[in-house]
C-alpha positions in Angstrom: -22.3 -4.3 2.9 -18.7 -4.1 4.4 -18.2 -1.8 7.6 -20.8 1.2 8.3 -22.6 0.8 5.3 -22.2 5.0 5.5 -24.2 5.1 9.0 -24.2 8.7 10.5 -23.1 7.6 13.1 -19.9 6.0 11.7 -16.3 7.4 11.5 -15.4 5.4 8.2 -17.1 6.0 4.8 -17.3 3.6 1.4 -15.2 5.6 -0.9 -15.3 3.7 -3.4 -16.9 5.5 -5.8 -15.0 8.5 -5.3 -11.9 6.7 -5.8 -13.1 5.3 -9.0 -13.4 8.6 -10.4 -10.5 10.1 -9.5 -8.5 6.7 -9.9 -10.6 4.1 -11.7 -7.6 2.9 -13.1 -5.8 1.5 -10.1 -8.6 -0.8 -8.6 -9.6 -4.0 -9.4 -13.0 -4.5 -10.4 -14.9 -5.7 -7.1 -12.5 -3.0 -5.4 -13.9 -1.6 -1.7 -12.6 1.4 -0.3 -13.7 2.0 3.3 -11.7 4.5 5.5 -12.5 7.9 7.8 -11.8 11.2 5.6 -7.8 11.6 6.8 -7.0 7.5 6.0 -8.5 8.3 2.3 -6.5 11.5 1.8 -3.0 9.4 3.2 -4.2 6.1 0.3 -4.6 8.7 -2.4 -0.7 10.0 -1.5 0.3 6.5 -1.5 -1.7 5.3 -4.8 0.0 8.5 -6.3 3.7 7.6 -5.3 3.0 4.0 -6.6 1.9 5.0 -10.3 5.3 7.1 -10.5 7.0 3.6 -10.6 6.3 2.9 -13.7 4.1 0.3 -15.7 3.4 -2.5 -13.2 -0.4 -2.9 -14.0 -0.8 -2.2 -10.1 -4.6 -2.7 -8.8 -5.5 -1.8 -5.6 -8.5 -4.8 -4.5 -9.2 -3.7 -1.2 -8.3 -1.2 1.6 -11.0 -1.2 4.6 -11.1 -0.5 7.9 -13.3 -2.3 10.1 -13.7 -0.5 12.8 -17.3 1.0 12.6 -18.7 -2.2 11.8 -21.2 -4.0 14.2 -19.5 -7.5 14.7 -15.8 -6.9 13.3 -12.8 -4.9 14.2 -9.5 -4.7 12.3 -8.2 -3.9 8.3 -8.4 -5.8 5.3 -5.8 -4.4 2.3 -5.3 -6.5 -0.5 -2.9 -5.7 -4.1 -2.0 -7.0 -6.9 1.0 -5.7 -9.4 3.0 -7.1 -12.4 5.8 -4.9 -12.7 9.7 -6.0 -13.2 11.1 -7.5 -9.6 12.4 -4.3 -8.2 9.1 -2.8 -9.0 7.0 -5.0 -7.2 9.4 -5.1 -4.3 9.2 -1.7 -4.2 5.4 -1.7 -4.1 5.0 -4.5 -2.0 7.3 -2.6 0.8 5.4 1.0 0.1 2.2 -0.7 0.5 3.3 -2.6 3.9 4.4 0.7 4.7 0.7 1.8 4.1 -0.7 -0.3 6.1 1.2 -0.1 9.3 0.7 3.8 8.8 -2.7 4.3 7.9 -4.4 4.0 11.5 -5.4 0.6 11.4 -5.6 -1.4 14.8 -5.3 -5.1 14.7 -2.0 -7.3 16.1 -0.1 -6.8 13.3 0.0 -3.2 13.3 2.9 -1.7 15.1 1.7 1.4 16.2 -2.3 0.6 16.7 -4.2 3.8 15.6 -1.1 5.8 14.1 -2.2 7.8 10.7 0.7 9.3 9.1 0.8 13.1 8.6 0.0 13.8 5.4 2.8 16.1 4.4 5.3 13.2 5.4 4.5 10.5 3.0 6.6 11.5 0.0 9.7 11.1 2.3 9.0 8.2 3.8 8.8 6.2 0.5 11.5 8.2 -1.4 13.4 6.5 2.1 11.7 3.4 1.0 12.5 3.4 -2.6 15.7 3.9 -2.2 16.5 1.3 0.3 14.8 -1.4 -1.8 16.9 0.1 -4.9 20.2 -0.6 -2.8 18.8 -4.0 -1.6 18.4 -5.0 -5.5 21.9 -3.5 -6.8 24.2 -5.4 -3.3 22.2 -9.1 -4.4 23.3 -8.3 -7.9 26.7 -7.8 -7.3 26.4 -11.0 -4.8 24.6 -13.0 -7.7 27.4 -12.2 -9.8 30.1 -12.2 -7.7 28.7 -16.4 -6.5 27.8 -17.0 -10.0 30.1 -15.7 -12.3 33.6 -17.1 -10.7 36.1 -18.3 -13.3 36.9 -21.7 -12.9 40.6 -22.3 -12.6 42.6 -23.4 -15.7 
């Protein structure tokens, strides 16, 4: 089994099956949820934010933290999503954004060990949103500005 396998002594817990119930439709089959009680309440407020976006067949196929387990430290978070190209760059940037805040330690983790507060997730990728929105509408205009030049007569 992947990290604590639920030891009592453990701070992380599979939450998988919970997740599955209250989300079943957002993980991929072979999913594994593994995170301390506060890390699974922050995911839920991400998974949340991400169905608001719209149809993009977004699966969730992984999202552990390894650091209860015996011979392993570190995260593993793993996606998948079919949505139009803003929509996946939006969820590809809200679930970075996940993982740098969800308390993770590991080298590529910023802040080693930050969790987000709960109430501030909402804010953070309404921010994110909107940036990758603006991002999208300046290359258009540059797509069509490069591409769609009259040639001289």
């Amino acid at each position: 089994m992947i990290a604590n396998d639920n030891r009592r002594s453990g701070r992380t817990t599979d939450y998988t099956k919970t997740l599955e119930f209250l989300a079943h439709h957002v993980m991929a089959p072979g999913c594994k949820v593994v995170l301390d009680e506060a890390q699974f309440e922050v995911l839920k407020a991400y998974l949340s934010n991400i169905e608001n976006i719209g149809d993009t067949n977004f699966r969730l196929e992984m999202c552990v933290d390894y650091r209860d387990h015996g011979s392993s430290s570190g995260y593993s978070v793993a996606w998948d999503n079919d949505g139009t190209r803003l929509q996946d760059d939006i969820i590809d940037a809200i679930m970075g954004d996940l993982v740098q805040n969800l308390g993770f330690t590991g080298a590529s983790i910023l802040q080693e060990g930050e969790l987000i507060k709960l109430i501030d997730v909402d804010e953070r990728i309404e921010g994110i949103q909107a940036r990758i929105t603006d991002q999208h509408r300046v290359s258009k205009k540059l797509h069509k500005t490069v591409f769609d030049i009259e040639p001289k007569q």
